[in-house]
NUTORVEX-137383 format. One record per residue (C-alpha): z negated, x, y negated. Coordinates in nm, 2 decimals. Each point is the difference from the previous one (the first is absolute). Example, Ala and Ser with C-alpha at 12.3 -4.5 7.8 and 13.67 -1.06 7.14 Angstrom:
<rs>
-0.78 | 1.23 | 0.45
0.07 | 0.14 | -0.34
</rs>
This chain:
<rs>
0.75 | -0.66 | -1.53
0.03 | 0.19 | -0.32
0.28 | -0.05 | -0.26
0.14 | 0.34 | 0.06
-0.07 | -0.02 | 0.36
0.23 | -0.34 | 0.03
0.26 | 0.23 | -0.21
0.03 | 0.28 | 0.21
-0.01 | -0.21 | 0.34
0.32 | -0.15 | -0.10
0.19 | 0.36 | -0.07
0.27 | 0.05 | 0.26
0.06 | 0.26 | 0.19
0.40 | 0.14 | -0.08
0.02 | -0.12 | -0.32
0.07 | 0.33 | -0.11
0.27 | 0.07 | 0.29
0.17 | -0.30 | -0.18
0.03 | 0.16 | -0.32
-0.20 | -0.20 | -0.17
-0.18 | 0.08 | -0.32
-0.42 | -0.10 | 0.09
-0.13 | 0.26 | -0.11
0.05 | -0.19 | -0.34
-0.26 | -0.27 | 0.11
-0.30 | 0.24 | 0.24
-0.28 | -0.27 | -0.11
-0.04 | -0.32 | -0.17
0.12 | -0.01 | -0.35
-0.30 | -0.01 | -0.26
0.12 | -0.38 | -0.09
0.01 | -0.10 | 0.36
-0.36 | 0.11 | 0.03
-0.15 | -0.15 | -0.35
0.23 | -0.34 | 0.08
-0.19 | 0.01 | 0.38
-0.32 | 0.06 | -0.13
0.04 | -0.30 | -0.27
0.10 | -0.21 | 0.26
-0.27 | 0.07 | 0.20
-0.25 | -0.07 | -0.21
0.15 | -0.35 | -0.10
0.06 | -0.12 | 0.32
-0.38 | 0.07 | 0.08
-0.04 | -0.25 | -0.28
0.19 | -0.23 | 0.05
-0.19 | -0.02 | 0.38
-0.30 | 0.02 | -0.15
0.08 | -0.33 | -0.28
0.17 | -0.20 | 0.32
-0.29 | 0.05 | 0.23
-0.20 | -0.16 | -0.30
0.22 | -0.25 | -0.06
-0.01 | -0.12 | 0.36
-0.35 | 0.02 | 0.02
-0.05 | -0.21 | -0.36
0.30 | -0.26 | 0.14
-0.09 | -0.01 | 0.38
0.18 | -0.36 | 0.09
0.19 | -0.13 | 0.21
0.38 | -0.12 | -0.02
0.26 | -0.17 | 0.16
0.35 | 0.17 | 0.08
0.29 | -0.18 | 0.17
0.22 | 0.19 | 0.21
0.31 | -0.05 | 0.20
0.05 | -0.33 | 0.21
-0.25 | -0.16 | -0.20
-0.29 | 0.17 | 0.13
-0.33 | 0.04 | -0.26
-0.25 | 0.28 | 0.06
-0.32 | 0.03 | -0.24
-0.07 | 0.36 | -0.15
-0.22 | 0.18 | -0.23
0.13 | 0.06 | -0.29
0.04 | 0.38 | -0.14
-0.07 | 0.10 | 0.34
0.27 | -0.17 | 0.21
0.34 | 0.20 | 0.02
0.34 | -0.14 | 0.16
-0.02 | 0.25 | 0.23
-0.31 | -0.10 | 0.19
0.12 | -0.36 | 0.00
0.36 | 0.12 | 0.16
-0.29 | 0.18 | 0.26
-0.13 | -0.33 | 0.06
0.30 | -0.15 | 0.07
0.17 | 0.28 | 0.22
0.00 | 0.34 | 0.07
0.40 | -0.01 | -0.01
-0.04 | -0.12 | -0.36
-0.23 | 0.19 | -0.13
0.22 | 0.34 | 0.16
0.34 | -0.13 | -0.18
-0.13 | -0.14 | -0.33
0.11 | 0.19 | -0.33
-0.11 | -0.19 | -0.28
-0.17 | -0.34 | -0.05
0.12 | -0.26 | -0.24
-0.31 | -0.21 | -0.16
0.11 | -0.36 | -0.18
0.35 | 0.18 | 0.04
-0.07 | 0.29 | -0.18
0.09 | 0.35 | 0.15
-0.37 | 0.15 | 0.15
-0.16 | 0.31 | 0.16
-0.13 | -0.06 | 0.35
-0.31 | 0.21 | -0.08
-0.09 | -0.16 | -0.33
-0.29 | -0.23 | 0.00
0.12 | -0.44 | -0.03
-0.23 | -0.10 | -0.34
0.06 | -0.40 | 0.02
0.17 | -0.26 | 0.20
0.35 | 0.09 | 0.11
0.34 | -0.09 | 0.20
-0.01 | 0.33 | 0.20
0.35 | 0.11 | 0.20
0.10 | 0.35 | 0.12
0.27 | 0.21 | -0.05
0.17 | 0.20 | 0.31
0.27 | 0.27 | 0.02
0.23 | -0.31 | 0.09
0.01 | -0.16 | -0.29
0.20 | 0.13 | -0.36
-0.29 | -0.03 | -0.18
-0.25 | 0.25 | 0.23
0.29 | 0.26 | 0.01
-0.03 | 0.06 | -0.32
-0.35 | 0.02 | 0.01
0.08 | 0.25 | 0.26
0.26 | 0.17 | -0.15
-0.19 | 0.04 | -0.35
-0.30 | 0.11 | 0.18
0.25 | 0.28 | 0.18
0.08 | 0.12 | -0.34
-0.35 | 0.09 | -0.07
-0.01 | 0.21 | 0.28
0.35 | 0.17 | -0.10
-0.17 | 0.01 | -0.38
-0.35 | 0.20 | 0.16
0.27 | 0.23 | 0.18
0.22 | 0.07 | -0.30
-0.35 | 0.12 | -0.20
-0.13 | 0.21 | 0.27
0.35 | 0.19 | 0.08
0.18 | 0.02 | -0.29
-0.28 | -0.08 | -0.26
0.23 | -0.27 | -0.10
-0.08 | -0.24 | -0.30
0.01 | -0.37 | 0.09
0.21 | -0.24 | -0.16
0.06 | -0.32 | 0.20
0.03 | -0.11 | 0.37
0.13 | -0.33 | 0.06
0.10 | -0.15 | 0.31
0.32 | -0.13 | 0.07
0.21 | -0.26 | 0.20
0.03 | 0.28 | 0.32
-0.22 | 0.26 | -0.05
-0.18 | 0.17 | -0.31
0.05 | 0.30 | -0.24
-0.19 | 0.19 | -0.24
0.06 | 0.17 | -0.32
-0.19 | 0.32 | -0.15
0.03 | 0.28 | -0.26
0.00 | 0.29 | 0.13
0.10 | 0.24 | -0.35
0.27 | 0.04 | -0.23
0.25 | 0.18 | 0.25
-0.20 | -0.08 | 0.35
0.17 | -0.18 | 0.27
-0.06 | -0.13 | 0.32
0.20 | 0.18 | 0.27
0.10 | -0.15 | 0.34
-0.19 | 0.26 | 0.19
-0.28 | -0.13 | -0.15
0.05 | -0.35 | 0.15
-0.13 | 0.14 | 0.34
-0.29 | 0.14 | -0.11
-0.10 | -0.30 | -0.26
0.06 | -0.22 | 0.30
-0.26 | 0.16 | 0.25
-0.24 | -0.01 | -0.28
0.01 | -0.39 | -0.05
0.03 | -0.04 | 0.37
-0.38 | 0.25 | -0.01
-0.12 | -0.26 | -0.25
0.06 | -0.31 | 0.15
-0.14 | 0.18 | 0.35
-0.31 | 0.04 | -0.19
-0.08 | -0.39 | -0.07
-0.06 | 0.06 | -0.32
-0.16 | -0.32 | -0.17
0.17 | -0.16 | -0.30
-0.28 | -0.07 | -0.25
0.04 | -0.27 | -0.27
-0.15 | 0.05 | -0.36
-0.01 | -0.23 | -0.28
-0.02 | 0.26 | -0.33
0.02 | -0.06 | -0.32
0.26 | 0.12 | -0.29
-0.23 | 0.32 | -0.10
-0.06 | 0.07 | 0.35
0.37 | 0.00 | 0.10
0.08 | 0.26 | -0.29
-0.29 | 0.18 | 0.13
0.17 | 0.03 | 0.36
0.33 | 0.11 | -0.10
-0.05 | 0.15 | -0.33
0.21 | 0.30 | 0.21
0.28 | -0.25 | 0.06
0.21 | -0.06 | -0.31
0.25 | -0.26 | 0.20
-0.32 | -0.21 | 0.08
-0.12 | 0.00 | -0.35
0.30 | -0.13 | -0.09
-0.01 | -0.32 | 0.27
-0.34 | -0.08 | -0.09
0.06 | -0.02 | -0.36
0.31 | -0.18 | 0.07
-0.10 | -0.21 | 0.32
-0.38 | -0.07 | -0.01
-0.09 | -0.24 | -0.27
-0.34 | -0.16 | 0.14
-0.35 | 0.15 | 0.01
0.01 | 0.13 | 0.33
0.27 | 0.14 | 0.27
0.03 | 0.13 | 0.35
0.02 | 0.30 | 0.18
0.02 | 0.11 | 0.33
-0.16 | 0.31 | 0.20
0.13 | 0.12 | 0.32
-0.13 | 0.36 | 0.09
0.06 | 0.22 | -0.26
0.29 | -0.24 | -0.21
-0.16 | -0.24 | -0.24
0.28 | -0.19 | -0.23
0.09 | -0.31 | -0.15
0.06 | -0.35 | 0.16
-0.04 | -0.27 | 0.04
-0.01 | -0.06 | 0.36
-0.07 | -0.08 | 0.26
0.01 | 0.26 | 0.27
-0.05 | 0.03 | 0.39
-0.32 | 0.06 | 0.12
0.05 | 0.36 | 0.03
0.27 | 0.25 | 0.05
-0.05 | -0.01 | 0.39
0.22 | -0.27 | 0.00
0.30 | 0.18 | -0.07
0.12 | 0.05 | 0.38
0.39 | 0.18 | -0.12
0.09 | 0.10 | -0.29
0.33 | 0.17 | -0.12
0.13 | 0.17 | -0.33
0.35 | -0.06 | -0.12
0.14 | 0.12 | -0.29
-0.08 | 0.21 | -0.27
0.19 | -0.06 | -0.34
-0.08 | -0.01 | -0.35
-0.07 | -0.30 | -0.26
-0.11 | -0.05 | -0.37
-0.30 | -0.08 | -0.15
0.09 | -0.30 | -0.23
-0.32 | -0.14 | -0.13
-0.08 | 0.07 | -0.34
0.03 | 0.34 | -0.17
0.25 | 0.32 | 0.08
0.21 | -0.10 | 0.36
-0.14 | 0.28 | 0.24
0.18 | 0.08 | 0.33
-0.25 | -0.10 | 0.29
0.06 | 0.08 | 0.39
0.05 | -0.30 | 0.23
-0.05 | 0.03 | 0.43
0.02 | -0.33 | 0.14
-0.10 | -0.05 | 0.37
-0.10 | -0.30 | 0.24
-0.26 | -0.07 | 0.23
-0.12 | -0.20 | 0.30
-0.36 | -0.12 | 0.16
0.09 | 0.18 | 0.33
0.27 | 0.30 | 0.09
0.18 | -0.20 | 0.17
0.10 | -0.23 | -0.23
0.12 | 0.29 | -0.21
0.22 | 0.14 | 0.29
0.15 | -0.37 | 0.06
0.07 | 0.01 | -0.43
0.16 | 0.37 | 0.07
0.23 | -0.14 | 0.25
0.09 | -0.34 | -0.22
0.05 | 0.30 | -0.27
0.26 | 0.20 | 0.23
0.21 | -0.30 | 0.09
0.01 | -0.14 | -0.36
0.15 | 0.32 | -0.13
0.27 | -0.01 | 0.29
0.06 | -0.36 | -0.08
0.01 | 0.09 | -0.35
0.25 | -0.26 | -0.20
0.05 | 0.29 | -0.24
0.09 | 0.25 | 0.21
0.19 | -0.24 | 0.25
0.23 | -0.14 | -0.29
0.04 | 0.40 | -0.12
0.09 | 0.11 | 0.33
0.22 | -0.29 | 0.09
0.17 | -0.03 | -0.31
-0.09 | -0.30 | -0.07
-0.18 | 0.02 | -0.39
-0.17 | 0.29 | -0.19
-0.26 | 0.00 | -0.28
0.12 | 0.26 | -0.32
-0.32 | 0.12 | -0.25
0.28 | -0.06 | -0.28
-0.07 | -0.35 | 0.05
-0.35 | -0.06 | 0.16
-0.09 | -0.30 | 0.15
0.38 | -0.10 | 0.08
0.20 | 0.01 | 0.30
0.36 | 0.12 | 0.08
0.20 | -0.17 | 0.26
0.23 | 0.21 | 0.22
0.32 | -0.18 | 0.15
-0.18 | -0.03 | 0.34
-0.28 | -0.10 | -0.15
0.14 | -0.26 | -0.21
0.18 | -0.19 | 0.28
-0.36 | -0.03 | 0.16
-0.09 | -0.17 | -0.31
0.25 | -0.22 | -0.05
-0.01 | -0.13 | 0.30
-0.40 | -0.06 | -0.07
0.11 | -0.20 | -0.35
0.25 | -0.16 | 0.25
-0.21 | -0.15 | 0.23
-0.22 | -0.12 | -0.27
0.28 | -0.12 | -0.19
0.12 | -0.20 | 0.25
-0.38 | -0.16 | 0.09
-0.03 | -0.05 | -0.36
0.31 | -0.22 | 0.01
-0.08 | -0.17 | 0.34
-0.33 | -0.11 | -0.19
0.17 | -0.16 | -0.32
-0.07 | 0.26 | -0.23
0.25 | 0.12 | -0.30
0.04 | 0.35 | -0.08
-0.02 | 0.09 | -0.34
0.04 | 0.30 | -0.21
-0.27 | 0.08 | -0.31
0.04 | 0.31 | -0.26
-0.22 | 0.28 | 0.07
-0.08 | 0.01 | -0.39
-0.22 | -0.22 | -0.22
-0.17 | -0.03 | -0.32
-0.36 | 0.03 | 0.00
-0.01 | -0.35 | -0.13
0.07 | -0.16 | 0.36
-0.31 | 0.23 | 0.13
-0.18 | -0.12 | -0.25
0.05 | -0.33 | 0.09
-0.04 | -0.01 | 0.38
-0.35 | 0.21 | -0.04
0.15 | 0.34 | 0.16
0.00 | 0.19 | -0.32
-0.43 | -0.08 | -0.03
-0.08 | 0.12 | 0.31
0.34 | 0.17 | 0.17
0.08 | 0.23 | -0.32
-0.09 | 0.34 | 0.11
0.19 | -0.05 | 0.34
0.30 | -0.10 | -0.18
0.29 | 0.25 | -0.15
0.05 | -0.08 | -0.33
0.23 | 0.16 | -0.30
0.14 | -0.08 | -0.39
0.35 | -0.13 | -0.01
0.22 | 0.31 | -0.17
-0.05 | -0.03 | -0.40
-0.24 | -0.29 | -0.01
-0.26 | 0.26 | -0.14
0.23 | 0.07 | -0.25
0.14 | -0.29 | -0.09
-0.28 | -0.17 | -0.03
-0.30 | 0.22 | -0.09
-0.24 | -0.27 | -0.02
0.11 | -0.21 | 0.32
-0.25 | -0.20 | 0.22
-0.05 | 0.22 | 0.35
0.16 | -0.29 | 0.18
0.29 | 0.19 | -0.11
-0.07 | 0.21 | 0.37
0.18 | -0.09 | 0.29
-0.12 | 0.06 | 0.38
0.20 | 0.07 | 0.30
-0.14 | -0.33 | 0.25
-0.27 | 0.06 | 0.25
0.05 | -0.34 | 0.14
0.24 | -0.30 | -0.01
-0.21 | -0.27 | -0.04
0.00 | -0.03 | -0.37
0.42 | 0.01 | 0.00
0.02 | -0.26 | 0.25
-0.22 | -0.23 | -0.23
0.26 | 0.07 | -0.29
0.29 | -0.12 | 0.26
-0.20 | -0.26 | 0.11
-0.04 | -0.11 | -0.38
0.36 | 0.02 | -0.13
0.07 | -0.34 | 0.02
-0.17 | -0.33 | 0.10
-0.10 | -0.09 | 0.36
-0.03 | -0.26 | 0.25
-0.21 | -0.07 | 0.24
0.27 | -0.04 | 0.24
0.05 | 0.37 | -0.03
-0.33 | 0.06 | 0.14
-0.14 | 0.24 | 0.19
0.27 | 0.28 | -0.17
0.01 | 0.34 | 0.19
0.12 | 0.32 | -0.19
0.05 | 0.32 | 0.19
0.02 | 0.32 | -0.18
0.07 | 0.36 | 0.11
0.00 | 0.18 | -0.33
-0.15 | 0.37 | -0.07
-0.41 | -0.04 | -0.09
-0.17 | 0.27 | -0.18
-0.35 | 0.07 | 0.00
-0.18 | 0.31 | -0.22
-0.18 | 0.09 | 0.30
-0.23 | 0.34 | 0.00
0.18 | 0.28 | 0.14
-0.31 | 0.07 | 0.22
0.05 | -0.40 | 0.18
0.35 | 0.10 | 0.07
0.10 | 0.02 | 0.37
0.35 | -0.01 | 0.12
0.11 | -0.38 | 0.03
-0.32 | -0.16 | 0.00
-0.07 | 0.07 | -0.35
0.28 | 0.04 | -0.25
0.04 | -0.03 | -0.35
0.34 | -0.18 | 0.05
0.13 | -0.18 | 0.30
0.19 | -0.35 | 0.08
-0.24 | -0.28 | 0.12
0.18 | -0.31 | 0.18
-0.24 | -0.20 | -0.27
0.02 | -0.38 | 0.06
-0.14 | -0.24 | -0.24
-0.01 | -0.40 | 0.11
-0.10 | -0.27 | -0.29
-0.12 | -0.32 | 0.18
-0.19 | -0.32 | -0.09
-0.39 | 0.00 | 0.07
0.10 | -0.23 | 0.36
0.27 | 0.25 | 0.11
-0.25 | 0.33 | -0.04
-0.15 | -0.04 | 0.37
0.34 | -0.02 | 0.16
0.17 | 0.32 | -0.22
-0.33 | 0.18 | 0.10
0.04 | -0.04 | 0.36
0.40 | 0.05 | -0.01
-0.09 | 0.31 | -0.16
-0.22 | 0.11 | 0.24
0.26 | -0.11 | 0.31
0.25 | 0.26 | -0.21
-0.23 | 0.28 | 0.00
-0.14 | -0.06 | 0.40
0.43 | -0.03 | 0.09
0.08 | 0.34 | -0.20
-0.29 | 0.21 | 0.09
0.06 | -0.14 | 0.37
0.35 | 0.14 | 0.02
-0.09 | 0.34 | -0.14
-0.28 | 0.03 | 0.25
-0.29 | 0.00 | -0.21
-0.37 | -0.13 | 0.02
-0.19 | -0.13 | -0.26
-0.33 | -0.18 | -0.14
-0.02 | -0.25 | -0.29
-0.30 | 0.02 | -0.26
-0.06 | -0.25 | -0.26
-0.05 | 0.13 | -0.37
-0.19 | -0.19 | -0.19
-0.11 | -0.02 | -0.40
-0.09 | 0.31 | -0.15
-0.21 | 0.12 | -0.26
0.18 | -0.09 | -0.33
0.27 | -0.28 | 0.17
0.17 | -0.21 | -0.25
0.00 | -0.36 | -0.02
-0.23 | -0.31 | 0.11
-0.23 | 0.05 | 0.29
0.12 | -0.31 | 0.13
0.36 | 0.12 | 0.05
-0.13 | 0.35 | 0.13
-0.19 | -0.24 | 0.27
0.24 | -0.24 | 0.12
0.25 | 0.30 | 0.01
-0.22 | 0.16 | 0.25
-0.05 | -0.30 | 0.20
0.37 | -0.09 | 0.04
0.05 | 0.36 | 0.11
-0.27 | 0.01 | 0.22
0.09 | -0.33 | 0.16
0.35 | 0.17 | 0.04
-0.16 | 0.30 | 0.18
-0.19 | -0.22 | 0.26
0.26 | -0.18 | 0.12
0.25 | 0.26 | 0.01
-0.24 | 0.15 | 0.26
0.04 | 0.37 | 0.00
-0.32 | 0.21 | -0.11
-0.14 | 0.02 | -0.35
-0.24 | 0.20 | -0.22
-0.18 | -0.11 | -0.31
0.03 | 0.19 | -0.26
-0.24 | -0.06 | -0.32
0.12 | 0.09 | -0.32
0.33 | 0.16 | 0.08
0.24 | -0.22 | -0.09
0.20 | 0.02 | -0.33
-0.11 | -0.08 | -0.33
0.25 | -0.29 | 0.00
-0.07 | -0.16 | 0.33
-0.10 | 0.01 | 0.35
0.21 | 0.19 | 0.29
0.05 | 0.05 | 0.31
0.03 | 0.42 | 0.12
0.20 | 0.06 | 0.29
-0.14 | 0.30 | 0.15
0.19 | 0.20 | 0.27
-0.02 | 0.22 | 0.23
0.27 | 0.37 | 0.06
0.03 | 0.16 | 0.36
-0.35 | 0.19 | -0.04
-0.17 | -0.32 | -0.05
-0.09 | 0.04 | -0.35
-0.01 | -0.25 | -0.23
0.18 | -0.05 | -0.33
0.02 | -0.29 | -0.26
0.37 | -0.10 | -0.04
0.14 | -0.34 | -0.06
-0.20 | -0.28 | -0.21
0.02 | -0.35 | -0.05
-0.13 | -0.07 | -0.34
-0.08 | -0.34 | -0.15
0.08 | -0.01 | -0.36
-0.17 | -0.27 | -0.20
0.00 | 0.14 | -0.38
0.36 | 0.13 | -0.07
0.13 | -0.33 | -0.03
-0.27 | -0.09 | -0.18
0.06 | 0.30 | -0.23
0.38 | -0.05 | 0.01
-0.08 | -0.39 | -0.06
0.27 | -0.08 | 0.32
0.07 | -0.35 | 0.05
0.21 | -0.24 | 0.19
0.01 | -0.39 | -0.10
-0.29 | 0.05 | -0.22
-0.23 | 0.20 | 0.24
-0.07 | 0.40 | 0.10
0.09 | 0.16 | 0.34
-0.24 | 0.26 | 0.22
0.15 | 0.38 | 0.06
-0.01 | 0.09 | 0.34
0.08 | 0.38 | 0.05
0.10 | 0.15 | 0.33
0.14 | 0.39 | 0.04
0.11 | 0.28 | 0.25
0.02 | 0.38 | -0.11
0.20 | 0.31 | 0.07
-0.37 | 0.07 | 0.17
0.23 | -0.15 | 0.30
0.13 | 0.34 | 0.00
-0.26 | 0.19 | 0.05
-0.23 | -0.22 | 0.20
0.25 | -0.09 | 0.23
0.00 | 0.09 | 0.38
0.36 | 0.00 | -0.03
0.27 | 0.16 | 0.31
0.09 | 0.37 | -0.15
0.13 | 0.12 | 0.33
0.17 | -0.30 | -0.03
0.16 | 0.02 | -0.32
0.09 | 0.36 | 0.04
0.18 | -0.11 | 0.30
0.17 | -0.26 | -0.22
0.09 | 0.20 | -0.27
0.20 | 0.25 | 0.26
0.16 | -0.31 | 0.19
0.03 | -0.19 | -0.34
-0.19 | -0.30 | 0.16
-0.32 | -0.06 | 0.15
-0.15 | 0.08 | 0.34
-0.07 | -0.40 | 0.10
-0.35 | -0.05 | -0.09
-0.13 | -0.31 | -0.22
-0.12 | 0.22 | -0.26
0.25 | 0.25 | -0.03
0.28 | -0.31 | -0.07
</rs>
């Protein structure tokens, strides 16, 4: 089928009945044509220099797949997706994406040596966002065809995907459009459109967008090596990396959002770009099951619950914080309470830490290297002035943890060994610069009170403080009803310290996690740069997960604060709960508005 003819088979009837403007956009742009065409001709290329390479390397290989099976291949010839064939038809129908010697890989693309082959499915986080960023080439190809839009970029996301485009000066999407742009990607991922991979070089990439100014901008910015990658799908071609599904046909439901606007902010003048975000699904029916979830979540709302229950608001005039109404405040205190009170049963001391610090002490512990742009920071009144030529450690910061203040307190005078394992508990204000587009309600705040607990041991008493900490946090989240699942975090790229440590920190933890005997993940590379941890991930009344309370093992603070008792230096080990308790919680409304018109409670655990 003809360029234009693929065009015009995708025009909808009533676009016009829904005011919009088409009329703008009756064929393919000129630059969608040339950047076709150009693709065209390098893809047949490209097929014509693999087919030679195949022919010129024609061997055999040997690829290991899941469960320790081996399978020979041939090499440039080979894809994952006939092996997934081979092994099942079930397989080879939910696959997304490959990963070869663990790196992210198209199904379709031929294996060139031997390889540790394992696929990716819908199940997994890693294949939805193959998925997802494959969706956003689909909304991309729609967004050029209706609106003639300009592309920009089109991510994928933790629940979904969005794209953003430039569409002119004073252009904007409107939410009739949605509709309309919505039935167009749901035409294109009808038509099974393959996604083509093509390895271009720097000249050829200016050659394919040389109508796209944003794109010019990423590749001078963003490609630095001979060569880069782009992707065709139908009439789209654009740049990625990949990989990608198989083809469009994939894409069984698929539903557009929102439609807001955002900001160019690479390099150059800041231009206001159009943003629709949607989400999609291999089959409607997942979809419909994600529409309900979607429903109930906005009922059960913790935002709208605290509003409409006068239990907390949020203010713009002070973003990322949270006000406390009287009923709302009782709640809470009885929350600090409880843990107060578990806290105490446990042999812990509460303490209290200022919320203000030089820069000096972030220095120090490490936070200041790699915590700086998360941290609020500000010059003491006068010290510019006073002394014009000052150091910058002049700065103070607002704290965005306690761990470094419970070091100084630790450190104020000598200790014994007979003071050992010392347990500080905190509850004082945290604040964290986070981006205003993270913040959500109470599960992601700029400033909020953490019942932070810090417990300095000797090396022999770290396997009992681990599991006594993770006996606190199965007896809280038992009471308030909630379900959770452990993952171990382990080294990441640029930890601090000795490998050794890093190691036997992770075993001790690990040991700790076996015999404490409820399920665990591993997680590579996620813990802090200061030690291992463990993640305690739970789970709302929809089911959905979210990461809340940590145990974290602390190996290098008192190294960097030099902490010693009789001549020898204490392990950290962390533990905290957050005001996510709030809105994660199942919690009793009915019962507490019952309460707060009786001025009790209605007799259920919870509610007391």
């Amino acid at each position: 089928m003809g360029l234009c003819q693929r065009w015009r088979r995708l025009r909808l009837p009533g676009l016009q009945a829904c005011g919009l403007h088409t009329a703008a956009v009756p064929s393919p742009p000129h630059w969608l044509v040339e950047r076709l065409g150009l693709f065209e001709e390098l893809w047949a290329a490209q097929v014509k220099r693999l087919k030679s390479m195949a022919q010129k390397e024609h061997r055999t290989i040997r690829i290991s797949l899941p469960g320790g099976q081996n399978v020979e291949a041939v090499a440039w010839n080979t894809t994952p997706y006939q092996l997934a064939q081979q092994i099942s038809s079930t397989l080879a129908h939910t696959a997304v994406a490959a990963q070869v010697n663990g790196e992210p890989y198209d199904l379709e693309r031929p294996l060139e040596t031997d390889s540790d082959l394992r696929f990716l499915t819908f199940d997994s986080a890693e294949g939805k966002a193959v998925f997802w960023h494959s969706s956003t080439h689909v909304l991309g190809a729609a967004a050029e065809q209706l609106l003639g839009a300009i592309l920009c970029r089109g991510p994928s996301t933790e629940c979904g995907f969005y794209h953003d485009f430039f569409l002119g000066k004073e252009r904007t999407i409107r939410g009739s459009e949605l509709p309309v742009l919505e039935r167009i990607c749901q035409e294109l991922a009808a038509a099974a459109q393959p996604f083509r991979r093509l390895e271009v070089s720097k000249d050829q990439l200016c050659r394919l967008f040389k109508d796209n100014p944003f794109k010019l901008r990423l590749i001078e910015e963003k490609v630095t090596g001979p060569t880069a990658t782009v992707y065709g799908c139908g009439m789209l071609v654009d740049l990625c990396r990949g990989p990608h599904l198989r083809h469009t046909g994939q894409i069984g439901g698929l539903k557009l959002l929102t439609n807001s606007s955002s900001l160019w902010r690479s390099s150059g003048t800041p231009e206001t770009l159009q943003r629709v975000s949607g989400v999609s699904f291999p089959t409607a029916e997942e979809l419909r099951a994600w529409e309900e979830r979607r429903e109930e979540a906005e009922l059960r709302d913790h935002r709208r619950i605290g509003k409409e229950q006068e239990l907390f608001f949020f203010h713009e005039l002070s973003p990322g914080s949270c006000f406390f109404l009287p009923r709302g405040t009782r709640v809470y205190n009885a929350l600090v309470s409880f843990i107060r009170a578990e806290y105490t049963r446990r042999g812990f001391s509460e303490v209290k830490t200022p919320t203000l610090f030089s820069t000096k002490l972030w220095e120090l512990s490490g936070h200041w290297q790699h915590y700086q742009e998360d941290m609020f920071a500000l010059q003491p009144p006068g010290s510019q002035r006073d002394h014009p030529a000052s150091h910058p450690t002049d700065t103070l910061a607002l704290k965005p943890m306690n761990c470094p203040a419970h070091c100084l307190m630790f450190a104020h005078r000598p200790r014994s060994w007979r003071e050992l394992p010392l347990r500080l508990a905190d509850f004082g204000a945290l604040h964290r610069a986070e981006a205003s587009g993270s913040l959500g309600g109470l599960t992601r705040l700029r400033c909020f009170q953490q019942d932070d607990a810090h417990i300095f041991c000797a090396p022999d008493q770290l396997a009992a403080e681990i599991r006594g900490s993770l006996d606190f946090l199965r007896a809280v989240y038992a009471v308030l009803g909630f379900s959770f699942r452990l993952a171990l975090s382990t080294r990441p790229p640029g930890f601090l310290g000795e490998p050794c440590l890093w190691d036997q920190a992770e075993q001790v933890l690990q040991q700790a996690l076996e015999e404490f005997g409820e399920p665990w993940d591993l997680s590579p590379g996620d813990g802090a740069f200061y030690g291992p941890k463990i993640d305690v991930h739970l789970r709302d009344a929809l089911g959905r997960p979210h990461q809340c309370g940590t145990i974290q093992l602390d190996f290098q603070l008192p190294l960097r604060f030099d902490l010693q008792y009789k001549g020898q230096g204490p392990w950290s080990v962390q533990s905290s709960f957050t005001e996510q308790f709030w809105a994660l919680w199942k919690g009793c409304w009915e019962c507490w508005r019952r309460a707060v018109r009786e001025n009790g409670h209605c007799g259920c655990p919870r509610s007391r």
